[in-house]
PLY file of the C-alpha trace (Angstrom):
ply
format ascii 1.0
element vertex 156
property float x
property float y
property float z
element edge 155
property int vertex1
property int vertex2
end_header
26.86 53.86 35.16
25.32 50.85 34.74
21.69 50.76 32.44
18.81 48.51 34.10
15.77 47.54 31.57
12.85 45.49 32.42
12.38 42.59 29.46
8.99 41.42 28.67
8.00 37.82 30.38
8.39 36.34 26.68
12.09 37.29 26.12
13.03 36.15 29.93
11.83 33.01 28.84
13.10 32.30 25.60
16.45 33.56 26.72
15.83 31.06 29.85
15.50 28.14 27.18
18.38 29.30 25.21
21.06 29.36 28.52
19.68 25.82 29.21
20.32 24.86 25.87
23.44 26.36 25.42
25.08 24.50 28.60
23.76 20.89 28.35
27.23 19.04 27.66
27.42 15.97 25.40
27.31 13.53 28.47
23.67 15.51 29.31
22.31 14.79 25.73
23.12 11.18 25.63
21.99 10.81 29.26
18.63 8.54 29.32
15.75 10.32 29.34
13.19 9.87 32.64
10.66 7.03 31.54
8.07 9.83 31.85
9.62 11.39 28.66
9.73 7.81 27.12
6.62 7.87 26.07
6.89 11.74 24.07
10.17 10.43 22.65
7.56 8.05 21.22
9.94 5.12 22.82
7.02 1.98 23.67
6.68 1.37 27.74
9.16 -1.31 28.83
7.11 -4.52 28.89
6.53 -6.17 32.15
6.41 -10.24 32.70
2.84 -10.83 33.73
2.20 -14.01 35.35
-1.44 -16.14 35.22
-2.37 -19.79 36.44
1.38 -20.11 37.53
2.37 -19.14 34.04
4.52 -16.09 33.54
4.12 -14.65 30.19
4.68 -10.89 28.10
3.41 -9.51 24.84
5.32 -6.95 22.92
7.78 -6.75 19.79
6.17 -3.46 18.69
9.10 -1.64 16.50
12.92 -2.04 16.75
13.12 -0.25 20.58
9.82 -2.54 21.65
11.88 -6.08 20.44
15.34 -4.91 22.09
13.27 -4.28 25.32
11.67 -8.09 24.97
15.22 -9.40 24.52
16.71 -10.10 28.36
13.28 -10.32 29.44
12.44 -13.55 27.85
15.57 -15.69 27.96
13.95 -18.16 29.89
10.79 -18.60 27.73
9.68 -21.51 25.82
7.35 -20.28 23.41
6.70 -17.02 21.25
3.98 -16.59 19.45
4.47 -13.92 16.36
1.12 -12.76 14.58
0.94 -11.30 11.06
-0.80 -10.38 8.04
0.16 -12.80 5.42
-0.06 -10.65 2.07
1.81 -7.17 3.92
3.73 -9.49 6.45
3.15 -6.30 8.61
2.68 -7.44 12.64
-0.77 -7.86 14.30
-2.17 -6.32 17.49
-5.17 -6.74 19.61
-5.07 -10.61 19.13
-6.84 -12.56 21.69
-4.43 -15.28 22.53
-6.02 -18.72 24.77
-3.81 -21.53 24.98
-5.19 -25.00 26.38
-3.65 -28.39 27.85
-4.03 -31.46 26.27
-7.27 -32.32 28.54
-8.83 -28.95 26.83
-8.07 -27.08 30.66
-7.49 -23.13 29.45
-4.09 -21.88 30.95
-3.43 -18.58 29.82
-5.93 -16.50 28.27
-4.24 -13.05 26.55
-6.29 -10.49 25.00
-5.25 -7.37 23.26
-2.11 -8.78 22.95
0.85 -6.98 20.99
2.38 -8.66 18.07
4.35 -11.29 19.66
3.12 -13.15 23.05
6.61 -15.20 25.15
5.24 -18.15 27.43
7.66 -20.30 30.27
5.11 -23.20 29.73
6.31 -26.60 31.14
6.74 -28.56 28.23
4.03 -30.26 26.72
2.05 -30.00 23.55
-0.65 -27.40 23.65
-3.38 -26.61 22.04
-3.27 -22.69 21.01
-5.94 -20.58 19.57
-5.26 -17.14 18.20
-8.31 -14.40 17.43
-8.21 -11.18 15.50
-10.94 -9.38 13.66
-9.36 -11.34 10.41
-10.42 -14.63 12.02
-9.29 -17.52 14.57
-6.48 -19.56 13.97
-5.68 -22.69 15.95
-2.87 -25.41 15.79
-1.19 -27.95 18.00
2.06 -27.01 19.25
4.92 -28.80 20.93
6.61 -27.05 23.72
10.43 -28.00 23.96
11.92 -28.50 27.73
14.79 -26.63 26.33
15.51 -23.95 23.78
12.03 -21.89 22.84
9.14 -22.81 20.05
8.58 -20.20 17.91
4.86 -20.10 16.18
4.29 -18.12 13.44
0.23 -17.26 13.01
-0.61 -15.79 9.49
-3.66 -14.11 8.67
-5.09 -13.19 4.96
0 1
1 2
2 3
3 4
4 5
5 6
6 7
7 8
8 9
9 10
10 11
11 12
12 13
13 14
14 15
15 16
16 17
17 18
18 19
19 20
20 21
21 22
22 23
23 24
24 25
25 26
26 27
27 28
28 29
29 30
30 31
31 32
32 33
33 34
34 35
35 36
36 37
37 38
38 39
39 40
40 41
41 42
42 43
43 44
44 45
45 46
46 47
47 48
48 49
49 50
50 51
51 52
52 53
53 54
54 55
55 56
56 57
57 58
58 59
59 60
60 61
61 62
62 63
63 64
64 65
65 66
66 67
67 68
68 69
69 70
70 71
71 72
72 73
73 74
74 75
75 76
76 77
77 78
78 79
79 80
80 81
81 82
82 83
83 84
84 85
85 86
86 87
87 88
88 89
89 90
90 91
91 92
92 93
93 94
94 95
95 96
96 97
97 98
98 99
99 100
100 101
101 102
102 103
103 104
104 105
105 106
106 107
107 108
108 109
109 110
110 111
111 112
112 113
113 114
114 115
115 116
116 117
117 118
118 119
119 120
120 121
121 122
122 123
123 124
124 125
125 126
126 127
127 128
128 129
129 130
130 131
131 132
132 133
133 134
134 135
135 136
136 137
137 138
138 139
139 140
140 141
141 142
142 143
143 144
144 145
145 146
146 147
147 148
148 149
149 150
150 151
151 152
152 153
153 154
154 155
């Protein structure tokens, strides 16, 4: 004789969850997650080379996951601008970012930028300013043709 008894919608699904659970196998857990779930894991968006006036560019470098993402991404460029409070040395977002030729011609204009900003300029020196609500900074910097410039903008 077999006993039939109708469960209440709540324990179908919490048993549901617990036979999903119970059968994910080690190769399931340490499967990447979908890039919609990147986001929840609280993983930053993969950053995407943007190009403007022939220039391709990307801003990023937020946390240890952001920086690994920038890493194969910007092997071929030039210059990396890194912005940072001087007294905390903790990173800066939401910099406005312009960088001019030497005739004073804007090339790349970046606002809202993350912490660090990577360039492919041709080389050159370059006149760079950098805005935040701390201020503007500006300097003159020399772009190699090989290897990469890195700039270091301190605010504070």
């Amino acid at each position: 004789m077999t006993l039939h008894r109708r469960l209440h919608p709540t324990t179908l699904a919490r048993a549901a969850a617990l036979a999903c659970v119970t059968v994910l196998t080690p190769v399931a857990i340490a499967a990447e997650p979908p890039a919609s779930s990147k986001m929840l894991s609280g993983m930053p968006p993969a950053p995407e080379v943007r190009r403007e006036n022939g220039i391709d560019f990307l801003t990023g470098g937020v946390g240890i996951d952001g920086r690994a993402q920038l890493k194969p991404l910007v092997r071929d460029m030039n210059l990396q601008l890194v912005f940072a409070e001087k007294k905390t040395g903790g990173y800066l977002a939401d910099v406005e970012v312009v960088i001019e030729d030497r005739k004073g011609g804007e090339i790349l204009k970046v606002s809202n930028s993350d912490p660090m900003v990577f360039a492919a300029l041709e080389p050159g020196t370059y006149s760079i300013k950098a805005r935040t609500a701390h201020g503007t900074l500006e300097r003159e910097v020399k772009v190699p043709a090989s290897g990469r410039r890195t700039e270091l903008f301190l605010w504070g």
